[in-house]
C-alpha positions in Angstrom: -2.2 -8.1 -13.2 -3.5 -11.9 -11.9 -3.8 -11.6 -8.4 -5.1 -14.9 -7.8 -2.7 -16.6 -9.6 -2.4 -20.8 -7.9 0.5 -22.1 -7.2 1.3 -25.2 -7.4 4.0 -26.6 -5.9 5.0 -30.2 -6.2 8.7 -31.6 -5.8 8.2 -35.0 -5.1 5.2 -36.1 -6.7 4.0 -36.5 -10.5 1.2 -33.8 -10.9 -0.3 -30.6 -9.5 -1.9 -29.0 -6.5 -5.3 -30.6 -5.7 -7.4 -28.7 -8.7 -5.1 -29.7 -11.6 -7.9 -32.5 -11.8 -10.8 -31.2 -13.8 -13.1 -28.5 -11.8 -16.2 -29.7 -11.1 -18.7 -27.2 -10.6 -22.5 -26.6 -10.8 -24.4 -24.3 -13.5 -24.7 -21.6 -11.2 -20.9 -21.3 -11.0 -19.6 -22.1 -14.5 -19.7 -18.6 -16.0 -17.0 -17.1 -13.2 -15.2 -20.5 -13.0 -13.9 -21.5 -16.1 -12.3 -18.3 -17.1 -10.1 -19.2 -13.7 -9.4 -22.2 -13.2 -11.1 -25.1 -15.5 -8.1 -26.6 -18.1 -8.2 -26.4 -21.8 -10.2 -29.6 -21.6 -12.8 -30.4 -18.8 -15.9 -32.3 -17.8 -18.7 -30.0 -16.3 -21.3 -31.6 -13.9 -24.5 -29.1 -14.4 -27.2 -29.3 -11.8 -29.2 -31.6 -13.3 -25.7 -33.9 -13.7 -25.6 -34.5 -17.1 -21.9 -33.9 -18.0 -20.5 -32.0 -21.4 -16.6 -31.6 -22.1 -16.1 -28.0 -22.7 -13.3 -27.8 -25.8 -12.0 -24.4 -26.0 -8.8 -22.4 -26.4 -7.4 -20.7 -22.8 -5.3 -17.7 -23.1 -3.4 -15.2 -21.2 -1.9 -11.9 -21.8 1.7 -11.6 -20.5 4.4 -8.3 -20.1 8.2 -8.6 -19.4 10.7 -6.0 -18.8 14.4 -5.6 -17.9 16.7 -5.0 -15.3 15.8 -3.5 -12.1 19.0 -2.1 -10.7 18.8 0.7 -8.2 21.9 2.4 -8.1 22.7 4.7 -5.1 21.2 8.3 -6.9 18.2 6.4 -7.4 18.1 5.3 -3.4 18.9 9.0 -2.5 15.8 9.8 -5.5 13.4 7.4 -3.7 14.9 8.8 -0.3 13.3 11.9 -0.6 10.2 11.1 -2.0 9.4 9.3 0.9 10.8 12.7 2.6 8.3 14.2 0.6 5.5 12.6 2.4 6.5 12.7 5.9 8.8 9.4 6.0 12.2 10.2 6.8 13.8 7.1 7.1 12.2 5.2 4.2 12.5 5.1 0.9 9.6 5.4 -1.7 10.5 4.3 -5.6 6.3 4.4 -6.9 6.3 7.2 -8.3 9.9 6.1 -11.1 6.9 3.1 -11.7 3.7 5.6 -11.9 4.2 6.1 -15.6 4.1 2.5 -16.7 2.2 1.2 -14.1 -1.2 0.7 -16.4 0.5 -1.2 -19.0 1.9 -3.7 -16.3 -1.4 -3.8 -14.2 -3.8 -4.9 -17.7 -1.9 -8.1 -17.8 -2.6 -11.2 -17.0 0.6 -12.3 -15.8 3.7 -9.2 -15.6 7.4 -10.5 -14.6 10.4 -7.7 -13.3 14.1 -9.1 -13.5 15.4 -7.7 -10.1 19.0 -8.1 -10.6 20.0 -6.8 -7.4 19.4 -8.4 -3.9 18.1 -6.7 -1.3 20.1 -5.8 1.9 19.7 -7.3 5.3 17.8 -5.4 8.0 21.3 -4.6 9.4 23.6 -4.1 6.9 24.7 -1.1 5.2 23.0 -0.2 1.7 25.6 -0.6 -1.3 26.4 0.2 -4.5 28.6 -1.6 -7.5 29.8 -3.8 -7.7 28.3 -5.3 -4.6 24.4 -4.9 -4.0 22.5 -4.0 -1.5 19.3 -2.0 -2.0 16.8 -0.8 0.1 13.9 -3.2 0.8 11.4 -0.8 -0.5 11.9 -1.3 -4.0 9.7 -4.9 -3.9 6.9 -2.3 -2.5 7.1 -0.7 -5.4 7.6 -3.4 -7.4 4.2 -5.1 -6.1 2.4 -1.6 -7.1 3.6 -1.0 -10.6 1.3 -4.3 -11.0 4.1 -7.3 -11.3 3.3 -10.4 -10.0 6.7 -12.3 -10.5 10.2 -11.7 -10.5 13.4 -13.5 -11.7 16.0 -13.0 -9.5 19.2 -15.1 -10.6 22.0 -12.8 -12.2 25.6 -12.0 -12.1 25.1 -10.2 -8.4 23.1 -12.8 -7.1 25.6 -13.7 -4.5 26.8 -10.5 -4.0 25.4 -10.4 -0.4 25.1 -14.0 0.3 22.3 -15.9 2.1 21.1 -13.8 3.9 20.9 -11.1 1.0 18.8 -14.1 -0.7 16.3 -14.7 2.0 16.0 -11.2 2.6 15.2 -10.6 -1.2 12.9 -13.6 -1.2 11.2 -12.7 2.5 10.7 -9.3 0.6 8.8 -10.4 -2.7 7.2 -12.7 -0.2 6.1 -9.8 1.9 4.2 -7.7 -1.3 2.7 -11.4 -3.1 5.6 -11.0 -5.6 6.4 -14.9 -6.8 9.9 -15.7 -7.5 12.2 -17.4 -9.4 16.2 -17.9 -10.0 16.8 -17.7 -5.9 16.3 -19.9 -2.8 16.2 -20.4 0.5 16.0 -24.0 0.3 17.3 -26.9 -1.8 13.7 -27.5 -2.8 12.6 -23.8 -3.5 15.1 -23.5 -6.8 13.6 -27.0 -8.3 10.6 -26.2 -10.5 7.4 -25.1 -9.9 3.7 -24.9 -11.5 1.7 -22.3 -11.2 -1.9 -21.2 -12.8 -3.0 -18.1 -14.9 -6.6 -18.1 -16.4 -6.4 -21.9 -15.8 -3.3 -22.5 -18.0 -0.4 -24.5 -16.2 2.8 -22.2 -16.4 6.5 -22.6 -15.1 9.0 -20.4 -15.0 12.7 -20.6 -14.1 15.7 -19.0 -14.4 19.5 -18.5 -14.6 22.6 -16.8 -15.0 25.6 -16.9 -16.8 28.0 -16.3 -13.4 28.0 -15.0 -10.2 30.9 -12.6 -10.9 33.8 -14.2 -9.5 32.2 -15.3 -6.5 31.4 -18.6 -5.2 28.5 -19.8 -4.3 27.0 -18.5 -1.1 28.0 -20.5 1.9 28.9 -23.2 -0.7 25.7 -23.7 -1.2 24.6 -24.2 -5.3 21.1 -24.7 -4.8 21.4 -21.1 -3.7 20.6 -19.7 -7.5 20.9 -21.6 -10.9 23.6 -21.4 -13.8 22.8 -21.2 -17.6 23.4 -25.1 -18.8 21.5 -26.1 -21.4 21.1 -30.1 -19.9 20.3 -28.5 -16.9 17.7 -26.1 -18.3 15.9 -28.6 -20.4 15.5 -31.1 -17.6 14.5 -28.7 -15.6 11.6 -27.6 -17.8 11.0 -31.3 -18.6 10.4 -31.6 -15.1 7.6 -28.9 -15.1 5.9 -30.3 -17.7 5.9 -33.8 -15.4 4.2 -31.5 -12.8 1.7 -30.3 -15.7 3.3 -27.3 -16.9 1.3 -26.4 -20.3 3.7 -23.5 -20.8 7.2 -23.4 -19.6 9.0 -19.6 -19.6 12.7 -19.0 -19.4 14.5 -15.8 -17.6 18.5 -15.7 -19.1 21.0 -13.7 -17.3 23.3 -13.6 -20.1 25.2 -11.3 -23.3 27.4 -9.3 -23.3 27.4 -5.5 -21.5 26.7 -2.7 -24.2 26.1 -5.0 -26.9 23.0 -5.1 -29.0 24.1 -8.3 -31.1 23.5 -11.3 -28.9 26.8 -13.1 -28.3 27.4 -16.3 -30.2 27.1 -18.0 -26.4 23.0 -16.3 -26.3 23.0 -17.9 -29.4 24.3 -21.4 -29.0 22.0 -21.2 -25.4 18.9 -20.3 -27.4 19.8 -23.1 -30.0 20.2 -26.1 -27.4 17.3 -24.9 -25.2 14.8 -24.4 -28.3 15.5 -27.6 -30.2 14.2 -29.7 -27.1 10.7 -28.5 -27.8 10.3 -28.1 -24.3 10.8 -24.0 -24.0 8.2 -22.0 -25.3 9.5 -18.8 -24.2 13.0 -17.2 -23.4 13.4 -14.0 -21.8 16.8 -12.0 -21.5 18.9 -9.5 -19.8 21.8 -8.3 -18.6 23.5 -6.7 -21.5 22.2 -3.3 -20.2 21.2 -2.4 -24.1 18.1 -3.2 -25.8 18.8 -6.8 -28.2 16.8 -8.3 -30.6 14.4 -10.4 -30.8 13.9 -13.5 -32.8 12.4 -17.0 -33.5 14.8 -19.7 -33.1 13.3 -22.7 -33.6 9.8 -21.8 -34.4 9.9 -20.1 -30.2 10.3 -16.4 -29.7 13.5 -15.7 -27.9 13.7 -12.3 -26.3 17.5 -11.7 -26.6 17.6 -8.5 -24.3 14.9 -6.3 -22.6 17.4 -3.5 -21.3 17.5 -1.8 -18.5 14.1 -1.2 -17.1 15.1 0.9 -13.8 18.5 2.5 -14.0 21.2 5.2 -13.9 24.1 3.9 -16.0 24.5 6.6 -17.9 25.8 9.0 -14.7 28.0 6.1 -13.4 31.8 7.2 -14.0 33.3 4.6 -16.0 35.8 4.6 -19.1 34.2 4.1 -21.4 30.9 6.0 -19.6 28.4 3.6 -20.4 25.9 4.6 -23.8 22.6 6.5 -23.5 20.9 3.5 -24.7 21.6 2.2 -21.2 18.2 4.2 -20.3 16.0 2.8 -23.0 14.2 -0.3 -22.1 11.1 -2.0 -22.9 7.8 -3.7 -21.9 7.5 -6.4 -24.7 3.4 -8.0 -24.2 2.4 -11.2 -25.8 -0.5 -13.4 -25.5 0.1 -17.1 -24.4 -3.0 -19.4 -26.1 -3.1 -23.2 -25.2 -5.3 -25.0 -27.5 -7.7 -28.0 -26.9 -4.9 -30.5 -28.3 -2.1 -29.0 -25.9 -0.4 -27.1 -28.5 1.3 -23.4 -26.9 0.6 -20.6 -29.4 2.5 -17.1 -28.5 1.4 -14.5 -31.1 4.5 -11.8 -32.2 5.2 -10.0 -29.0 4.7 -6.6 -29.1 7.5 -3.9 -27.6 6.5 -0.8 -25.6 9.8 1.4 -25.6 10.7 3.3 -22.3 12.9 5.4 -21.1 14.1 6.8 -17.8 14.1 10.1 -17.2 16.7 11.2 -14.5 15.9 14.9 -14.5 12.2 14.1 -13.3 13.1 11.9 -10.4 14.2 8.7 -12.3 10.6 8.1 -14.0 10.2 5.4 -16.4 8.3 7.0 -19.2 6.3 5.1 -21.9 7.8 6.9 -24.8 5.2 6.4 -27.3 2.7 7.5 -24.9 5.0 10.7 -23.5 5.7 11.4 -27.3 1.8 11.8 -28.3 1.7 14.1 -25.1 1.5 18.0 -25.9 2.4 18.5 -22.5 6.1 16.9 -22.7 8.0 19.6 -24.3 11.6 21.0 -24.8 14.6 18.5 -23.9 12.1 15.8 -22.9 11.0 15.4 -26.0 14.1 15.5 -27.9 15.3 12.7 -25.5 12.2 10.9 -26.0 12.6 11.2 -29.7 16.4 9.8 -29.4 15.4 7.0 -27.3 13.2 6.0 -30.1 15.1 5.8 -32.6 18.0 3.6 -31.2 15.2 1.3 -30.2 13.7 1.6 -33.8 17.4 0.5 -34.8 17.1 -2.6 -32.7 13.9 -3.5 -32.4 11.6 -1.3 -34.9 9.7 -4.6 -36.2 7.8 -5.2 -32.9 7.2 -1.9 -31.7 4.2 -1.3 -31.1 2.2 0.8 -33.9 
């Protein structure tokens, strides 16, 4: 997890914060600087000022994981946790993250999808199809190790501004960045932030906002999947010095493992511009596949991360894949001549175990455990195989 990740936040004016210049620094300070913040190419003033440019590659390791929906049994679940410990009016969802929570915190850079805003300090909680979860989940969301979110889906304006500002004063609150929200017209433009001295953006967007309009009329609000849009919007972060530029899509179709021909046409248009080097999906509820399009990894589908689908009365009841999920970890290299190199990303399979209190459990590592027994295991072993089915060439071996 990259704690001190800079941001760099710059609207109005060509460039970056005030150390997207090259870092000068003395000898006594290169060895802990340049892993942090010194670009792919920079001039280094030692003490006795003779200057060398320093040509290396800059890298940084990265997870991504689905949809964080809390459904009421899992507020009632995190209800009594916090019971548990002497809090009887909060809510405590750590311990559904405790399982996975040293994958996400040896990353350089881990990104949640919240679909769900969060409710306003005086508002009722609620359910589907309108969300409103309890604040506590961006606690522990912050814990399990993330250090961004995307936040535009389908139920995006399902409590209207103030659901938004409340989500975003939330991630605020824990040092969760953001993206695919605002609380301003400026906040949803694109921003440039740094990890291990690389430049990154990140955006993101949705397919629809249900039905509803936008809140208050108010479109800045979130951001709709449009190709044009999305490629001059990443345009734009390189313009602000964005080496990398990441994508979060809101988009498929529910229950379906093959991405829709729209996730396809999307991926296409967005790819062929050159200016992506990363797309990152949800929404389907089902793990998708994932593929090169364009010579850049498109992550069709990551699942449902934090979930309980499966118990929600429905016809038809939605499929036990709706539990299995996955961390997918890549590492993002920038080269001394600019050029972005992800290597294969690599998927983690989990699975969310409602009988033990809604845990997210890394399957591979529950499987090689002695100590998980019984039905456990047999789920465990189920969950694998349907994400074998869909995504057995990246698993992790």
């Amino acid at each position: 997890m990259q704690r001190s990740i800079k941001f760099c936040v710059a609207i109005f004016v060509l460039g970056s914060c005030a150390s997207g210049s090259p870092s000068l620094v003395t000898s006594d300070s290169i060895s802990t600087t340049i892993e942090t913040v010194v670009p792919s190419t920079a001039v280094i003033t030692t003490s006795n000022t003779a200057t060398t440019t320093l040509e290396s590659d800059f890298s940084f390791t990265i997870a991504v994981s689905g949809d964080t929906l809390p459904h009421s049994p899992l507020w009632r679940g995190a209800q009594r946790n916090a019971a548990a410990n002497g809090d009887t009016t909060g809510y405590d969802f750590r311990p559904m993250f405790a399982l996975v929570k040293p994958i996400l915190s040896s990353v350089d850079l881990a990104i949640c999808h919240l679909e769900t805003p969060i409710a306003p300090p005086d508002e009722e909680l609620s359910t589907y199809p309108f969300f409103g979860v309890p604040i506590e989940i961006t606690d522990a969301l912050a814990d399990a190790g993330y250090d961004r979110c995307s936040t535009a889906s389908n139920h995006a304006m399902d409590r209207g501004t103030r659901g938004i500002d409340t989500t975003l004063d939330a991630l605020d609150r824990v040092g969760i960045s953001h993206t695919g929200m605002a609380r301003t017209a400026i906040e949803i433009e694109p921003n440039v932030f740094e990890v291990n001295g690389i430049k990154v953006a990140h955006m993101s967007y949705t397919f629809s906002y249900n039905g509803l309009a936008a809140a208050n009329g108010e479109t800045w609000r979130s951001a709709l999947i449009d190709s044009d849009r999305i490629v001059r919007d990443s345009h734009r972060a390189r313009e602000l010095g964005a080496q990398v530029v990441l994508v979060s899509m809101h988009w498929g179709n529910e229950r379906e493992t093959a991405p829709s021909s729209f996730q396809q046409k999307i991926a296409d248009e967005i790819t062929k511009s050159g200016e992506v080097n990363l797309i990152i999906g949800s929404h389907a509820h089902v793990l998708q596949p994932i593929k090169k399009v364009n010579d850049t990894w498109v992550i069709y589908g990551l699942g449902n991360f934090l979930s309980n689908m499966p118990t929600v009365p429905k016809d038809p009841p939605w499929p036990a894949s709706t539990q299995d999920g996955a961390i997918v970890t890549t590492k993002i290299t920038l080269q001394p001549d600019g050029k972005v190199i992800i290597d294969q990303p690599v998927v983690i399979p989990t699975w969310v175990d409602r009988i033990s209190g809604w845990q997210i459990r890394s399957v591979l590592d529950d499987l090689k455990n002695n100590d998980i027994t019984g039905s456990t295991r047999a789920e465990l072993q189920q969950s694998l195989k349907r994400t074998t089915k869909v995504l057995g060439d990246f698993i992790a071996k």
